[in-house]
N, C-alpha and C positions, 0 to 999 in steps of 0.2 A: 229340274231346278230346285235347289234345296233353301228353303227361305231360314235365314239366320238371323239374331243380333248382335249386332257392335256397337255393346252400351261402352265403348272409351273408343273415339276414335279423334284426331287432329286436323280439321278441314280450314285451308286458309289458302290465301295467295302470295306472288312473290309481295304486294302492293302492303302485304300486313305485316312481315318479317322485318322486324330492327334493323337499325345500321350498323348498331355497337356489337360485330361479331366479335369482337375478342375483351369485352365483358360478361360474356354468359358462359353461364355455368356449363355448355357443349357446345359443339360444331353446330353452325347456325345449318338448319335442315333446308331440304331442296321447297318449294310451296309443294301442299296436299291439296288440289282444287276437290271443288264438290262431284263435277262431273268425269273428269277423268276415275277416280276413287270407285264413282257408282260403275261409270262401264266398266273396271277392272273387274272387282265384283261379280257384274251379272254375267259378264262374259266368261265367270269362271264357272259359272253354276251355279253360286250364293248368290241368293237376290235378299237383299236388307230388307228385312218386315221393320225391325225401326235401329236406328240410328242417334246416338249421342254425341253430339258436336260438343269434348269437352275446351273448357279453357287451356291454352297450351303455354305452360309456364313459362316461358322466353315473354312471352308479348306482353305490354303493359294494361291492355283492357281486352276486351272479349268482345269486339267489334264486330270483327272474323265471323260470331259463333250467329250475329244478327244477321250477318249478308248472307248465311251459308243457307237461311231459310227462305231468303228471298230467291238465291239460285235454285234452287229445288222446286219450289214453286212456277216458276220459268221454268224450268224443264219438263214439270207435270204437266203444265199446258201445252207445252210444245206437242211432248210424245207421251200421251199418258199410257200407252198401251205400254210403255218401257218401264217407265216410273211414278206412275199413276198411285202404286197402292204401297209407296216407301211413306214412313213416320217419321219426321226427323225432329228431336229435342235436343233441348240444350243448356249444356251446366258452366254458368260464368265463374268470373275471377271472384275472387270471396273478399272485398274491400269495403269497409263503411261508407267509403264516399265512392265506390264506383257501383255496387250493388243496390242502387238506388230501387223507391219503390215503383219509381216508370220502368225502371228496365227489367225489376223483379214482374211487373205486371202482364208483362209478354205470356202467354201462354203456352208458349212452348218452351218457355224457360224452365228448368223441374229441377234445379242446384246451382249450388257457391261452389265454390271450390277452390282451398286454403293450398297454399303448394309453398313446402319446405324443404324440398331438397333434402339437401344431406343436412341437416341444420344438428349441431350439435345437443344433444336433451336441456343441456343445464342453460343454455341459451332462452331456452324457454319460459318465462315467469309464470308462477300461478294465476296471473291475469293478462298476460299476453293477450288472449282472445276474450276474457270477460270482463271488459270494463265497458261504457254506457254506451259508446261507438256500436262497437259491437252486439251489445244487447238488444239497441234499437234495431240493426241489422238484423238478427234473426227473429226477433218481434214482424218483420216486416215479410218475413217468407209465409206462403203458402202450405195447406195441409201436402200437397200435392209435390212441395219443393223439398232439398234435402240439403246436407251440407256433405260438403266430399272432400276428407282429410289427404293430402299425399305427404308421405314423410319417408325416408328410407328406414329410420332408427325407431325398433317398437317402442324405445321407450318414448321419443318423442314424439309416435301417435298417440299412447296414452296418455301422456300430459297433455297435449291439445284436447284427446276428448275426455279429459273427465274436465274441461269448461265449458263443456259444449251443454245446452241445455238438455235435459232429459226427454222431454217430448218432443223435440225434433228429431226426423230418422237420418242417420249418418252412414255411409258409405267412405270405409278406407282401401285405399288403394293398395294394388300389389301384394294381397292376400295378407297385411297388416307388418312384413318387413322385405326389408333386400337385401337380409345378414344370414342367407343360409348356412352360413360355416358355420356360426353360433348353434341350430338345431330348434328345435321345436320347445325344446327347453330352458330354454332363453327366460329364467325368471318375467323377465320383462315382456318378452312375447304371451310370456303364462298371463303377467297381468291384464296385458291388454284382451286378451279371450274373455277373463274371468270378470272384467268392465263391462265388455259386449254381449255377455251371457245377462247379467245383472240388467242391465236396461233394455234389453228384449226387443230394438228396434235397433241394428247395428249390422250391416252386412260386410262381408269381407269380397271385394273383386278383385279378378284376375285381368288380362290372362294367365298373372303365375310366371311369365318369363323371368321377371326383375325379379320375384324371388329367386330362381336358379332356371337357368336356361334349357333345360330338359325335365319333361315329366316326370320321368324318373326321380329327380333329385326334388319336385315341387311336390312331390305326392306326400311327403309325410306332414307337413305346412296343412292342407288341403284334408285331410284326414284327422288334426290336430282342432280345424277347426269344426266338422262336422260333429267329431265327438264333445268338443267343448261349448261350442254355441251352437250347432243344429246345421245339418246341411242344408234347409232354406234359408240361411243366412251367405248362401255363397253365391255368385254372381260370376261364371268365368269364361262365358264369350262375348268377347271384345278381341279387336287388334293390338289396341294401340298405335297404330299405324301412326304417321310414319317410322317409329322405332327409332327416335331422337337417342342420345345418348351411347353409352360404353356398357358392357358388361364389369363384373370386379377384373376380367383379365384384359382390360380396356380394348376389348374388340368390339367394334361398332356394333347394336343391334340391329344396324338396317344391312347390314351383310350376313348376317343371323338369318333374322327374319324378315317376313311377306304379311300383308292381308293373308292371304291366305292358308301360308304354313302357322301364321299366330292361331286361324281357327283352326286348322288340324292340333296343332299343340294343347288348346281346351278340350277339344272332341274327346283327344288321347288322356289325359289330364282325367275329365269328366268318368272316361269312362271305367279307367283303375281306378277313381276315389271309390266310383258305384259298385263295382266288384267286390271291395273290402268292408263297403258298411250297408250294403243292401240299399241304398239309396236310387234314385231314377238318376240316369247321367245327364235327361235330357233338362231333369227341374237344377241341376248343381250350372247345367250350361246356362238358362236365362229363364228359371222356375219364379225365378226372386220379381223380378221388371216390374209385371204387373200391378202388384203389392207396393211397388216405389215409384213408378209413374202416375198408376193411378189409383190410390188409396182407398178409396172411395165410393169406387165402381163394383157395384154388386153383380156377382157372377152369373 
């Protein structure tokens, strides 16, 4: 049994899933329950040492990400011998008035989480996220908490985070774009590295798929960042499961990908980046966690 994590994965029920499928932004997903997900998992031979319940952009609050602790819980009492020694945390919707300080206070809450889709750069104002809403909102986060950008377009994660406060640690999504055609040279990719090198508390995760659907093609991304901001700035096992959405040749990723084959795809991923810059494959897969779950905790 090989113990793993999946710091992004999606746990919800049919009971959480909107009505309005044909206003979202993809094909409304089948429910991700918490227990089906665990035994898939253990029954492959990955048993979750810990587990991030993130906010999944469709749904309008992160209700989901509260009950999915309380299932796990129930289940650890049930069978602890099965589930006894899983972690599960969890990163909400990123809202002034829903990121309240009771629901920030839960402790196993550990991020926000700002989700922009494809949103075009110039959409974005240089106070989009920093006016006094906002300010009191991450005034209100924990040492222990983060903020977690998703955006497809580098440029508009780096306009998001150069508003983000500098001593909060931030976490962006899909290794910081999902425009591989563009290259690693993406001016604007350049900038956002050269942001996150500069305030020295900025991680980039994976798995890397939404960058480009095979290692092969994510490895120069993945290599761009290690030389530019440090390979313990990478974080690239996760599923993402359920694998909502299209690729650019709009083929679903959930006929792509698995649980499973997502962490083969880091493993693989992890272990070409380590090959080319000397790195551990095992710190580029979930070297980072620790340092961003718990900050604080002297080793």
């Amino acid at each position: 049994m090989s113990i793993v994590i999946d710091f992004h994965v999606h746990l919800y029920t049919a009971e959480d899933l909107p009505s309005n499928a044909e206003q979202l932004p993809y094909t409304l997903p089948a429910p991700h329950p918490v227990q089906p997900y665990l035994d898939r998992m253990i029954d492959a031979g990955l048993k979750p040492g810990l587990v991030n319940n993130v906010h999944l952009s469709i749904l309008s609050d992160s209700e989901n990400v509260y009950r999915s602790f309380v299932e796990l819980e129930r289940l650890q009492l049930e069978q602890p011998e099965r589930y006894g020694d899983i972690v599960m945390v969890g990163t909400i919707l990123a809202s002034p008035d829903y990121a309240t300080s009771e629901r920030l206070t839960h402790p196993q809450i550990k991020g926000i989480r700002l989700v922009l889709h494809d949103a075009k750069p110039e959409t974005i104002s240089a106070d989009s996220y920093s006016g006094p809403q906002w300010q009191a909102l991450y005034a209100r986060l924990r040492d222990d908490q983060h903020i977690h950008i998703y955006a497809q377009e580098p440029e508009a994660n780096l306009r998001v985070l150069k508003q983000m406060p500098t001593d909060i640690p931030v976490i962006i999504d899909h290794l910081g774009t999902c425009r591989a055609e563009r290259g690693v040279e993406d001016p604007f990719y350049q900038q956002l590295l050269s942001e996150a090198r500069q305030r020295g508390n900025v991680w980039f995760k994976g798995p890397g798929y939404r960058t480009a659907n095979t290692p092969e093609e994510t490895l120069a991304f993945t290599l761009e960042i290690v030389t530019k901001v440090g390979g313990e700035r990478l974080i690239l096992q996760s599923t993402d499961a359920p694998h909502v959405g299209t690729d650019a040749k709009g083929q679903p990723y959930a006929e792509l990908f698995s649980p499973e084959t997502a962490l083969q795809f880091t493993q693989k991923l992890a272990e070409m980046t380590a090959s080319e810059v000397c790195f551990d494959a095992q710190a580029l897969l979930n070297g980072a966690c620790a340092a961003i779950i718990n900050p604080n905790k002297k080793s």
